[in-house]
N, C-alpha and C positions, 0 to 999 in steps of 0.2 A: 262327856260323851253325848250325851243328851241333847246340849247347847248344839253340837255339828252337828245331828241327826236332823235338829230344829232348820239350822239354817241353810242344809241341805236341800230340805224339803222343801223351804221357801223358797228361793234359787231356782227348785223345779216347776213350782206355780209356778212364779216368772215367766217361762220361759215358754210353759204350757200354755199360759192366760193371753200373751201378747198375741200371740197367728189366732186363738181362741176367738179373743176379740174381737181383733182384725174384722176376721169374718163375719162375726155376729151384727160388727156397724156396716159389712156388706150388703146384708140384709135387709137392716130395721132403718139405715140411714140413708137408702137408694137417691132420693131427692136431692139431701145435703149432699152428696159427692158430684150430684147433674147442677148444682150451682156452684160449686166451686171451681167446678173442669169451663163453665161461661165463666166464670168472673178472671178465672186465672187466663183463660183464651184472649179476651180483654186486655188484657195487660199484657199479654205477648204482643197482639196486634198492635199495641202503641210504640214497643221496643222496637219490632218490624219496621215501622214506620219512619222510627229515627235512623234505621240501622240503612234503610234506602236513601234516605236525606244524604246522609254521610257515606253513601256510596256514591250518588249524582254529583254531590261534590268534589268527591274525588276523580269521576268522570271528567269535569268541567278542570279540573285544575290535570287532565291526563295523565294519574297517575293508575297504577296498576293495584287491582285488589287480591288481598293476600289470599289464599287459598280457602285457608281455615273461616274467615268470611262467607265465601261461597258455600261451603261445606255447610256453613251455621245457616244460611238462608235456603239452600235446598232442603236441609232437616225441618226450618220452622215451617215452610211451603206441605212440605210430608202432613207434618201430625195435624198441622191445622184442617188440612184437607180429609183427613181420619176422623177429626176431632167433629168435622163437620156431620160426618157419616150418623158418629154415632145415635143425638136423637132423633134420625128417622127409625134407625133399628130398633129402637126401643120402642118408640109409637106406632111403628109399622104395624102392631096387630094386639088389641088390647089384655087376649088371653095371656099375653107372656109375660107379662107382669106377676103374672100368678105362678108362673114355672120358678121355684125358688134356687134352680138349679141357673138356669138363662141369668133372671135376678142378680144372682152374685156373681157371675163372669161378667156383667154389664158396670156392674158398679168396680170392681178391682180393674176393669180395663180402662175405665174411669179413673181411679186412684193413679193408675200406670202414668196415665197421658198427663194426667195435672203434675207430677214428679217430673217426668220427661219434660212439659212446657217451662216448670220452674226452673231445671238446670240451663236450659235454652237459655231464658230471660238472667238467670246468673254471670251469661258468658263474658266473657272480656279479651277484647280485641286489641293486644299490642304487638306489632302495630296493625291497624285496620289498613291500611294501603303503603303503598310505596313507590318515588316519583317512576316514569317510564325512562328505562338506558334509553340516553341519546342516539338518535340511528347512526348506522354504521356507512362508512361511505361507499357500502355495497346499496345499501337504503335508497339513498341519496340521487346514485348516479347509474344510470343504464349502462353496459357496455355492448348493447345491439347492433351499435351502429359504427363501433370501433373497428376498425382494420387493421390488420397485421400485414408491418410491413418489414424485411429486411431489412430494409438501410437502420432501421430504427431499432432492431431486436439487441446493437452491441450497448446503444447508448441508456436502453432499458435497464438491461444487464449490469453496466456501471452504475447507474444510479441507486439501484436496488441494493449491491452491496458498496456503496460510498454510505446509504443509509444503515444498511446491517453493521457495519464496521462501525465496532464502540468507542473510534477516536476520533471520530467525525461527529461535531458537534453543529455545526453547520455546512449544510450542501446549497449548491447555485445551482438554476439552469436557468440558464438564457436562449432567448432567437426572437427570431422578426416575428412583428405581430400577426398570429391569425396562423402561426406554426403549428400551434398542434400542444401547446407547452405544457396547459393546463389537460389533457386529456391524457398526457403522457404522467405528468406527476398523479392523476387521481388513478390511473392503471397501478404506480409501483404503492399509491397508499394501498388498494384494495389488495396487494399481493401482502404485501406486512402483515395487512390489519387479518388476513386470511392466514397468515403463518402465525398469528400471535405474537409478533413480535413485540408488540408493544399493549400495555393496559388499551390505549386510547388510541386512535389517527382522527385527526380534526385539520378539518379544511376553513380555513378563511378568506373570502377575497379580501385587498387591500384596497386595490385602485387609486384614484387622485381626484383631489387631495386626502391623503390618509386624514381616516378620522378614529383618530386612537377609540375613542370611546363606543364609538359602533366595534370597531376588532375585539375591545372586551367582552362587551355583550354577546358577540356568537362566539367568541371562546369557551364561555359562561354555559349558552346554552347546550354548547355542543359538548362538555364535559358532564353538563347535567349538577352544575354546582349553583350553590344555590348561598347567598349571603343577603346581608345588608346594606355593605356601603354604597355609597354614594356618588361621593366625587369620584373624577378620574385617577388622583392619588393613591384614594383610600381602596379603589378597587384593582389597583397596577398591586399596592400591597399585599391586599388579599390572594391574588394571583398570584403571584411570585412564592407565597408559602404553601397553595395549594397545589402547587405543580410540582412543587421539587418531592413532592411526597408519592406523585405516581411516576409510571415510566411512560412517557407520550411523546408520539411526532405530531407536530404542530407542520402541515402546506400553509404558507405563507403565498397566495397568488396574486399574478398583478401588483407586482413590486414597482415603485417608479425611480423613488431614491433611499437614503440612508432612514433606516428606521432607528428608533433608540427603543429596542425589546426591553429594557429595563422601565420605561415610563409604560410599556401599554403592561408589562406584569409578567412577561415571557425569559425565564430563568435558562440560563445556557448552561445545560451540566450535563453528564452522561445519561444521565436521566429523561432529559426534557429535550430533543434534536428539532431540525427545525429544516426545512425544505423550502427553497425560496424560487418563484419563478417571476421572469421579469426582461423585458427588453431589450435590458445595457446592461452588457457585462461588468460596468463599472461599479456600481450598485452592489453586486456578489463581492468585489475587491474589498469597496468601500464598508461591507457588513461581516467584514471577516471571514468568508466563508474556505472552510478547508481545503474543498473540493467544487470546482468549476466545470459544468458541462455545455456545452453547446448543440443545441437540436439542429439538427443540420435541416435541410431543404428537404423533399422528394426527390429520388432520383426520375428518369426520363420513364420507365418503366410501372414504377409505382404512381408515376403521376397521371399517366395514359389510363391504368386499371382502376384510378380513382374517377375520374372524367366519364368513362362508361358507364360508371354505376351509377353516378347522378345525374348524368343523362341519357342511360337506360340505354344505352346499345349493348347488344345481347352476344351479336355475334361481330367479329372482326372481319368477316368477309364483306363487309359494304367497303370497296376499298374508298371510295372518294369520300368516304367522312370519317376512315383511317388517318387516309394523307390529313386531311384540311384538321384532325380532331389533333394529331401528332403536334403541327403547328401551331393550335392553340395551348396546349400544354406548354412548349417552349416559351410563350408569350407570358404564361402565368409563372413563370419561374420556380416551379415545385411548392409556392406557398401553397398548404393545406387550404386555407379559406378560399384562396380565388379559386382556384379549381371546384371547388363543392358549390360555390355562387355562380360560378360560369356554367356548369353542367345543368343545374338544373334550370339557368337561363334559358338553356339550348334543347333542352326535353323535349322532347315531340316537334320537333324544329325541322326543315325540312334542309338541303344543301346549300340553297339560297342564302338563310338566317347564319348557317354556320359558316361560311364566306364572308357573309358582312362583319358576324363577328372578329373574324379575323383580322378584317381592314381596320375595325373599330381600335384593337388591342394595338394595333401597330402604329396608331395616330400619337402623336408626340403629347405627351402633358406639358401643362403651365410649371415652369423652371422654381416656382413656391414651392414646389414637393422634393423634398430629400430624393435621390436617386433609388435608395434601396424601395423606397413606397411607392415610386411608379408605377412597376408590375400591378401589387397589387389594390393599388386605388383604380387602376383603368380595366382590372377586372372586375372588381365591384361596382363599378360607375358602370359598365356593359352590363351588367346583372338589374341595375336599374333601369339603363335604357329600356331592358326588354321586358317591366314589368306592365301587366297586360292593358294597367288603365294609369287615367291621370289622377284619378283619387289615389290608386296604391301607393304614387309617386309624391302626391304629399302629403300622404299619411308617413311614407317612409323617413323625410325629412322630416318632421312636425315631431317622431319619436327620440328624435336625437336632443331634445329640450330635455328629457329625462337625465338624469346623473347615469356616468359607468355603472354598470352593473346593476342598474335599479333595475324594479323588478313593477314593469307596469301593468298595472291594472288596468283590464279593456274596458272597464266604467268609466276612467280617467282619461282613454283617448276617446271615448265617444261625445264624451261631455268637451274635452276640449277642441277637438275635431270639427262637433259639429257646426259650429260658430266662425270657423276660418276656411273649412275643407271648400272649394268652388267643385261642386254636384255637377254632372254631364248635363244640359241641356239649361232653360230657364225655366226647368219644374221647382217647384217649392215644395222641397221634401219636409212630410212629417217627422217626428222621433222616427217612429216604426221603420218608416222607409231608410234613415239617416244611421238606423243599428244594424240595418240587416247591408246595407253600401257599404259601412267601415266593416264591418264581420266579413265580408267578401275580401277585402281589401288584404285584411289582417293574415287572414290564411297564403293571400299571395306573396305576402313579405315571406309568411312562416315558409311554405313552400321554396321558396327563393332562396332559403337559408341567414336572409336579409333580416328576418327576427327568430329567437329560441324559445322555446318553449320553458318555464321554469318548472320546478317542484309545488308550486303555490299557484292553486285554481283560479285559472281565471286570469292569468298575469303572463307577460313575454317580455324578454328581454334583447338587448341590443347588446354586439359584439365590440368591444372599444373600439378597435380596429376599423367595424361597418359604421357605429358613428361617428368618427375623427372623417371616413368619407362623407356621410350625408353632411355634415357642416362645411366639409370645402365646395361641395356639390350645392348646398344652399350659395353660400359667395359667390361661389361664380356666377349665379345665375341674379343676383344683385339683390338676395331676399335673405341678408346674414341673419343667422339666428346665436347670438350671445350666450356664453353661460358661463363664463367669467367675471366674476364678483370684481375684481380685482382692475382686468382689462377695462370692464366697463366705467369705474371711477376714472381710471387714467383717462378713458377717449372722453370723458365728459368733460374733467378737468382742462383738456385739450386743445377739446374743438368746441366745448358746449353742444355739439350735435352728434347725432347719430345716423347717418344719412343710412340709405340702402341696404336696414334693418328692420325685421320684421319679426323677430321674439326678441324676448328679452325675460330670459327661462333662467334664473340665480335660485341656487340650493344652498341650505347649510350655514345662512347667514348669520352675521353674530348682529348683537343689538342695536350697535351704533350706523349701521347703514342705512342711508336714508335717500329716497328719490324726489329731488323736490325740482323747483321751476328751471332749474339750471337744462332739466331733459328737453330737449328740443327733438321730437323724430316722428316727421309727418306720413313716415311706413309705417310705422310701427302696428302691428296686429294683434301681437299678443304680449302680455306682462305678465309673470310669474313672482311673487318672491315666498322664500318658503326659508328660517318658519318666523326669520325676528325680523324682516324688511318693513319698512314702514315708510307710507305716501305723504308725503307734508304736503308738496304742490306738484301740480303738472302744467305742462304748457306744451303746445304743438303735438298733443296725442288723438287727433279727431279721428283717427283711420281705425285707434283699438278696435277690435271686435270680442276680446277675450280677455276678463282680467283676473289673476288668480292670487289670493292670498291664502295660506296654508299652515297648519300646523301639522297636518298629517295628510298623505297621499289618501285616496279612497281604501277605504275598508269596511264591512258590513258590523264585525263586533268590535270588540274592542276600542271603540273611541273615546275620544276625550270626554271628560266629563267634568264636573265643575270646577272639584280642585284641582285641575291643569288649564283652566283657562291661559291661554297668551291673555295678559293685562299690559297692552301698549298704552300708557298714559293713564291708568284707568279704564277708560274708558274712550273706543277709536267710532269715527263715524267721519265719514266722507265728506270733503269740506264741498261746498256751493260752486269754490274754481273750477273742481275738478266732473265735477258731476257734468256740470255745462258743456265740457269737451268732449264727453262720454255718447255724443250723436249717436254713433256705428255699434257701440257694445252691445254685442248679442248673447255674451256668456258673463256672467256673473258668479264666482267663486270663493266663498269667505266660508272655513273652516276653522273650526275651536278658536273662535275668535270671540273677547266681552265686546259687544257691538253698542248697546245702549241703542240710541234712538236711530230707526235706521227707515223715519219717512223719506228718505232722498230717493229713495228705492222706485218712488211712486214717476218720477222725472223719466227714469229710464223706460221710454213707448221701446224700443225696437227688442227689450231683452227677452229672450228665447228658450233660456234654461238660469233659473234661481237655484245657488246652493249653497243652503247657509248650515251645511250636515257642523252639527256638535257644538254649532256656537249658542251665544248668549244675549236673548233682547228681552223690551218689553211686549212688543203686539207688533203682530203683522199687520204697515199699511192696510186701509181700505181702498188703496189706491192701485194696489195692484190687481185689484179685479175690474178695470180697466183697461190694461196693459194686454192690448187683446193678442199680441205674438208668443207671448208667455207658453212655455211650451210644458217646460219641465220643473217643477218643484220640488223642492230638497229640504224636508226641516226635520230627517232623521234625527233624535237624539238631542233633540236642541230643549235651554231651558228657555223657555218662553213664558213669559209672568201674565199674560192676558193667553185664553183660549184662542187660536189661529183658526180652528174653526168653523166658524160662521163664516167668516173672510173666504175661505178658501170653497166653502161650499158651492160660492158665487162664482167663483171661476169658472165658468162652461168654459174656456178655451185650452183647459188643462186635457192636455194627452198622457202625464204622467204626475203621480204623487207619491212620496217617501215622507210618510210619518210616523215618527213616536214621540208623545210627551206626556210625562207620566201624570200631568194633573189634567189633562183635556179625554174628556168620556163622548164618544161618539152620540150625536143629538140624533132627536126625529125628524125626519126630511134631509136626510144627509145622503146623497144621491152619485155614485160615482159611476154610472153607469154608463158616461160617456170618455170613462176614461180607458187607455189602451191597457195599460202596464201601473203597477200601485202595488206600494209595502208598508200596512199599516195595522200598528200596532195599539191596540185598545188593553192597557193593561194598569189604568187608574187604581187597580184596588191589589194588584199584585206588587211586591214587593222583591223585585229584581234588581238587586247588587248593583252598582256603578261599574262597575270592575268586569261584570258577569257579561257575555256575551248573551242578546237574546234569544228565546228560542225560533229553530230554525234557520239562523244565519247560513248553517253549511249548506245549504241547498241555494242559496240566493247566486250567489258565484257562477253556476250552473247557470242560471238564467240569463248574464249580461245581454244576451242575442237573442235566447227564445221570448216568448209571450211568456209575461209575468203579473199574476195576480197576487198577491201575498196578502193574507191576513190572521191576526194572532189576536187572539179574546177571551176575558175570563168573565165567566159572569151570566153567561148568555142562557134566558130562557125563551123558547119560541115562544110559550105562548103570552107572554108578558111584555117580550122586550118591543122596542119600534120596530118600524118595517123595513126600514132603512136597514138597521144591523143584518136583517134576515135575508135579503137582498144581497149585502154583501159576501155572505155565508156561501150564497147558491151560487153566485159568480165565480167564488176565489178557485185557484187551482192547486194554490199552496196554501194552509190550513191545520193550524194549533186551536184548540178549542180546551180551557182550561174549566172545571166547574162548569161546564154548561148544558144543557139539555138539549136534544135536537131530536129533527125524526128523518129518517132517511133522506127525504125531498127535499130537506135542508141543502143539503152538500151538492154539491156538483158532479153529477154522475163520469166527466173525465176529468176527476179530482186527479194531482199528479203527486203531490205530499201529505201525507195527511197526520196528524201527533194529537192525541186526546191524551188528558189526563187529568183525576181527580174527579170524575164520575162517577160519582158510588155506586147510584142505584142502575146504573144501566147495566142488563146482562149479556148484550148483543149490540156489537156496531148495527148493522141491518136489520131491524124487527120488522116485524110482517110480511118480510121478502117479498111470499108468493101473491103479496095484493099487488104489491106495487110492480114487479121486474116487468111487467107488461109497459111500462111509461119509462122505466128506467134500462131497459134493455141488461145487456152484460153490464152489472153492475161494478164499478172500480176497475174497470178493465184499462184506465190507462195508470192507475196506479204505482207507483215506484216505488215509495216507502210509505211505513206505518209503523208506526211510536205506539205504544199505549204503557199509558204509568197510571199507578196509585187507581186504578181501577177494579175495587175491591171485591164487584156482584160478578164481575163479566167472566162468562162463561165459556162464552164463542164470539165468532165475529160474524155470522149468519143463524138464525134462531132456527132453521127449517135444514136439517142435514141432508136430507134426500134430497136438495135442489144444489146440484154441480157447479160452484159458481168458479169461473176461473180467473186467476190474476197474473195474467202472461208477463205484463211489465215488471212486477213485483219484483225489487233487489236489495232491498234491506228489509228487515222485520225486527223491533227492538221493542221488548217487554219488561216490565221492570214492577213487579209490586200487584199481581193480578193472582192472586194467590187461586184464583177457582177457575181459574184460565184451564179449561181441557187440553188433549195434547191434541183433538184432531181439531184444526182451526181454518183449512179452507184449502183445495189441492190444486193438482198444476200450478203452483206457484216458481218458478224459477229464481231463487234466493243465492245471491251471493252473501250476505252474511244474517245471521241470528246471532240476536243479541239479547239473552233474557237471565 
C-alpha cells in the first residue's frame, strides 16, 4: 500500500513540476528562448527559400501548385511577420522587462512561435505541384465570330450524334476548301467536350505532307502525357496503350490522304473515336470511316448576310449595292472564305469598287485551275488586287514560303521581308521605318482575312486554301516561289535550271538533300532550307538577296542549345564559290547551326541584317565592323568561344542588337546609345539552365513593332560598376535587375517592364521620392508589369506614403518571396492579374 501511495505521489510531482517548470524557464530563461525563436527563424527562412525555388520551377515547367503549398507559405509569411514584431515589443520600453507578468507572456509567446516555425519546417509536400490540364478546345478557339446558319444546323446535328453514337468509330467530313470544315468540326468538339461526353477532345492539324511525328507531339501535349521515348515507333507504342485507357475524340483536321493511325499511335476502339475532316471524300472511304458527311455550300441567303457583315452594310435599303452585292455572292459560289475575303475587300468601298469587283469575278481564269477552285481563287486573287499597298502584296505572297499551317513569327517576316520587300519610293529605309511598313502591311492581310491570327503571340497564319492562291498568283506573275522538296530535285534533274523563280522556301528536309552547282537560277531572291539542307556549291545565284538556313523558326526562349547543335559534317562554313556569288545578299540567316570559322562573313559589304541566333563559332570577324550596311545583329544565345564584344562595340552602324553569351561580361566604354532597338543579356555569373527560358522572354513578342530596349543584369552596383552598364540601366524600357543595387535615377522614368530580384537590403523600389519626383515627374507611369522576387527587406515600393504615386498602365503585378512586403503598396493601379 505504501509502494502506491509512493508512486502515486510521484506521478503527481510530475505532473505538477512539468507546467511548474515550464514557467519558471519563462522567467529566469527570457534571452535563451529570444535566441532560439532567431536561430530557429533562420532556418525557416532557408526552407522558404527552397520552397520558392521549387515553386519558380514549377512555374517555369507550368505546372500548377497544390494547395497545401500555398497554405504552407501563407502561414510561414504570417508568423515570420509576428515573429518580426516581437523584439521590437520587448525593447519597445525598458521598464518591462521588469513586469514579471509582460516577462513570461513574451517568452511562452516565444516558446509558441519556435514550435509553430518548427512544425512549418517539418512539413512535407507530396506532391508539391502538379502538371496544368491541357486546355480545353473552348481555351483554344473563340466562337465570336461564328455564325449560325440554317443550312448548316441539320449537318451539325448529324455529326454531333454520328460522334455520340457508340458504333461509330470513325466519322468523315469533307467539302471544298475554305468551307468552313474546320470551324464546324471545332463547334461539335466544344459541344461534346461541354456535355462531357468524353475524358478528352483533342484537335490536331494534319496538313501536307503529314509529318507523323509532329501529330504525336500535340497529341502528347494536348492530353498532358508526359513519357520518355524517342523514336516515332517507340512513341506510336506509347500512345496506342495510353489511349486505349481513356475515352477520347481525337479532330483529325486537314486530312489530305490515307493515314496509317496505327504508326502515328491512334487506337480505333469504342473508346478512342476519331473525326476527320479533309477535301476528298475519297480519303474518308479510304480510312474507313463509318459515317460520311458533306458540308455543303452557303445557301444565296446566308451568303448575302455573310457579305454584309464583312463588308459592314448595315442596312439593305441601299438598293444599288443590294443588286451589285447579290451578284457578287453568286460569283463567290457560297464558299465561306471568298465571301469573308471579298467583303472585307469591299468595306468602306464606294459603288464604283463594287462594280469593278464584279467585272473582276466574272473575268475567265487560266484553264490550270480545277473548275470547282475558280470561284474561289478569283475571289481571293480580287481580295488581293484590292489590298491597299504594293508592300502588302508582297508580303502576302513572300508568306506563302511558310509550310500549311505554320505558325509565323512577325520577327521571321520582318527579318526576311526586309531584304527582298521593294519599299514605296527610292528612300532607304532603316530597321525602325522597315518594322513599322511590314506592321502596317501585316494588319492589311489580317484585315483582309488574307492572314489569321493564332493562339501564339506574335505569330499569323495562312489559310491552305489563301496560300495554294498566293503561289498560283506568284507564277503567273513569272516570280515562282518553290516549296516542294521533291518537285524541285525533278525540275533540276530536268532542266538543270530554274528560270522565273524567285524563292526557293523547302521544309522538313531529310539529311541527304543537297544544293549544289547543278542550281542554275539567275531570279532567284530567296533560299531557304530548313532544318538538314546542305549548300555544297552554287552557281548562277547572283540576284540572292536572302538566304536562310534553320534549325528552328524564330523564337525568344527556348532554343537550341549545344547538345542539339545541327553537325552538318562536323563542322559547315561557306565555301569561297559561293560567297563570290553572294554580290546582292542582304539577309544572312544561320540558326542552331556548328559553324566553326565563319571569316567569309567579312566578304559580304551589302549585308543588312546578321543572324546567327543559337549557333556555334569561334570569334566574331573584325571584319564586320566594316560592313557599313550592317543593320541588324543576332548572336542571341550563341556559344561563341572568343568575347564578340569588343567587335561589336565598333559597329556604329548597328541600329539593332540581340545578345546573350553567358561567358562575355559587358566591358567599360561599351556604348549603345546609338542604337534603336537591343536585347541583351549580361548574366556571366548566373546560372540559367540550357533548357530554361530566360527571364523576360514573354514580354519580348509584344514588342516585334514597338520600340524595344531590353536588358537583363545580375551583379550591378551603381556605385562600382562602369558607366557604360549605368547608361544602359537608364535607357532600357525592359529591365530585370538580379542582385543589384540601384538608386531611382538609375531606371528610366518610362520604364515599360520592370523584374528585380534578390535584393536583400533594399526596402523600397523608390527611395527618397520627394527629392527626386521634381526631375522624375510621375514616376513608372508608363509601367505595365513589376516582378519582385527573393526580396527579403522590401517593404513597399515608394518609401514616403503620403505622396499618391500613380501607375495607370500597370497590368500585372507578380510577388514571390517578400515576406515584409506591406499590403498597401501603391494605388490607382489598374491590375488585371496579382500574382504573389
Amino acid at each position: 500500500m505504501e509502494e502506491i501511495v509512493a508512486e502515486i505521489a510521484t506521478k503527481l510531482a510530475e505532473c505538477l513540476w512539468d507546467p511548474i517548470s515550464r514557467r519558471a524557464r519563462y522567467l529566469c530563461c527570457f534571452n535563451q528562448y529570444s535566441g532560439v525563436v532567431d536561430k530557429i527563424k533562420e532556418e525557416l527562412l532557408v526552407t522558404l527559400a527552397d520552397v520558392n525555388k521549387r515553386k519558380e520551377e514549377a512555374h517555369r515547367r507550368t505546372e500548377e501548385i497544390m494547395p497545401s503549398v500555398e497554405k504552407w507559405l501563407g502561414e510561414v509569411n504570417a508568423i515570420l511577420k509576428e515573429v518580426q514584431e516581437l523584439p521590437r515589443e520587448v525593447g519597445g520600453g525598458g521598464k518591462k522587462c521588469f513586469n514579471m507578468s509582460l516577462k513570461y507572456s513574451l517568452a511562452k509567446e516565444m516558446d509558441d512561435k519556435a514550435k509553430q516555425m518548427k512544425d512549418l519546417m517539418n512539413s512535407r509536400f507530396e506532391p508539391f505541384s502538379l502538371p496544368k490540364p491541357p486546355p480545353n478546345l473552348s481555351d483554344q478557339f473563340s466562337s465570336k465570330d461564328v455564325m449560325d446558319f440554317k443550312s448548316r444546323a441539320s449537318i451539325f446535328n448529324s455529326l454531333f450524334e454520328a460522334i455520340k453514337d457508340g458504333k461509330n468509330k470513325m466519322v468523315g467530313l469533307y467539302g471544298v476548301g475554305g468551307s468552313g470544315k474546320t470551324t464546324l468540326a471545332i463547334e461539335v468538339g466544344k459541344k461534346v467536350e461541354r456535355l462531357k461526353l468524353f475524358d478528352k477532345v483533342v484537335m490536331v492539324v494534319v496538313s501536307r505532307p503529314p509529318n507523323v511525328r509532329n501529330i504525336q507531339e500535340e497529341i502528347k501535349e494536348k492530353t498532358g502525357f508526359e513519357f520518355e521515348e524517342k523514336t516515332e515507333s517507340a512513341i506510336a507504342g506509347r500512345l496506342l496503350t495510353e489511349l486505349k485507357s481513356m475515352k477520347i475524340l481525337i479532330i483529325l483536321d486537314d486530312v489530305w490522304s490515307d493515314l496509317d493511325l496505327q504508326q502515328i499511335g491512334i487506337p480505333i476502339n469504342e473508346n478512342c473515336r476519331v473525326l476527320l475532316t479533309t477535301r476528298r471524300r475519297d480519303v474518308c472511304v479510304h480510312m474507313d470511316c463509318e459515317e460520311i458527311f458533306e458540308l455543303p455550300l452557303l445557301i444565296e441567303e446566308e451568303a448575302w448576310d455573310l457579305l454584309k457583315r464583312h463588308a459592314n452594310i448595315i442596312h439593305d435599303s441601299l438598293n444599288e449595292f443590294v443588286d451589285m452585292g447579290k451578284k457578287i455572292v453568286d460569283e463567290c459560289k457560297g464558299l465561306l472564305i471568298a465571301i469573308v475575303t471579298v467583303g472585307r475587300a469591299l468595306r468602306g468601298k464606294g459603288i464604283v469598287e463594287w462594280k469593278s469587283a464584279l467585272w473582276r469575278l466574272r473575268q475567265s481564269l487560266p484553264l490550270d485551275i480545277d473548275e470547282s477552285s475558280r470561284g474561289p481563287y478569283a475571289c481571293l486573287k480580287l481580295s488581293y488586287d484590292y489590298l491597299p499597298t504594293s508592300l502588302a502584296k508582297q508580303l502576302f505572297l513572300l508568306c506563302s514560303m511558310f509550310p500549311e499551317d505554320h505558325q509565323i513569327h512577325t520577327e521571321d517576316l520582318i527579318r526576311f521581308a526586309k531584304g527582298t520587300l521593294k519599299f514605296e519610293g527610292n528612300i532607304v529605309y532603316t530597321m525602325e521605318d522597315a518594322r513599322r511598313e511590314i506592321s502596317v502591311s501585316i494588319n492589311s492581310l489580317l484585315d483582309s482575312c488574307l492572314l489569321m491570327h493564332t493562339n501564339e503571340p506574335a505569330c499569323v497564319k495562312m489559310h491552305d486554301l489563301v496560300r495554294d492562291v498566293a503561289l498560283w498568283i506568284a507564277r503567273e506573275q513569272h516570280q515562282a516561289i518553290l516549296v516542294d522538296s521533291h518537285a524541285v530535285s525533278k525540275m533540276l534533274a530536268e532542266n538543270g535550271s530554274l528560270k522565273e523563280t524567285k524563292v526557293i522556301s523547302l521544309w522538313n528536309l531529310e539529311g541527304n538533300f543537297k544544293l549544289s552547282n547543278q542550281l542554275h537560277c539567275p531570279t532567284l531572291e530567296v533560299l531557304l532550307l530548313h532544318p538538314e539542307g546542305f549548300i555544297e556549291d552554287l552557281g548562277g545565284i547572283e540576284a540572292l538577296k536572302i538566304l536562310v538556313l534553320l534549325t528552328s523558326t524564330f523564337q525568344w526562349g527556348g532554343l537550341i542549345w549545344r547538345s542539339s547543335f545541327r553537325r552538318i559534317r562536323n563542322q559547315w562554313s561557306m565555301l569561297q564559290s559561293i560567297v563570290s556569288s553572294l554580290i546582292n545578299l542582304q539577309t544572312l540567316c544561320i540558326r542552331g547551326i556548328e559553324l566553326g570559322d565563319i571569316s567569309f562573313l567579312s566578304q559580304l559589304k551589302g549585308l543588312e541584317i546578321l543572324d546567327l541566333r543559337g549557333s556555334q563559332f569561334g570569334e566574331l570577324p573584325i571584319g564586320i565592323v566594316y560592313m557599313k550596311k550592317l543593320k541588324l545583329l543576332d548572336v542571341f544565345r550563341c556559344e561563341i568561344e572568343k568575347s564578340p564584344l569588343e567587335v561589336i562595340g565598333r559597329c556604329e552602324q548597328l541600329e539593332e542588337l540581340y545578345f546573350w553569351n553567358k561567358k562575355s561580361a559587358i566591358p567599360e566604354n561599351f556604348s549603345l546609345s546609338r542604337l534603336k532597338r537591343y536585347v541583351i543579356y549580361d548574366t556571366t555569373s548566373l546560372n540559367i539552365p540550357s533548357y530554361e527560358d530566360p527571364p523576360l522572354v514573354e514580354y519580348f513578342d509584344a514588342h516585334c513593332i514597338e520600340e524595344l530596349r531590353a536588358l537583363c543584369i545580375q551583379g550591378f552596383k551603381a556605385s562600382v560598376s562602369n558607366s557604360s552598364m549605368k547608361d544602359l540601366i537608364h535607357e532600357a524600357n525592359c529591365l530585370w535587375l538580379d542582385n543589384c543595387m540601384w538608386d531611382l535615377n538609375d531606371i528610366n522614368s518610362e520604364i515599360k517592364h520592370l523584374a528585380i530580384s534578390c535584393c536583400v537590403e533594399k526596402r523600397f523600389i523608390a527611395d527618397n521620392l520627394r527629392t527626386n519626383i521634381h526631375q522624375t515627374g510621375q514616376v513608372f507611369s508608363h509601367l505595365i508589369s513589376l516582378r519582385l522576387r527573393a526580396m527579403n527587406s522590401l517593404e513597399g515600393v515608394f518609401q514616403d506614403s503620403s505622396i499618391t504615386c500613380s501607375l495607370p498602365m500597370l497590368q500585372e503585378l507578380f510577388l514571390q518571396s517578400c515576406p515584409e512586403l506591406g499590403t498597401y503598396i501603391f494605388t490607382h493601379a489598374t491590375l488585371l492579374s496579382v500574382l504573389r
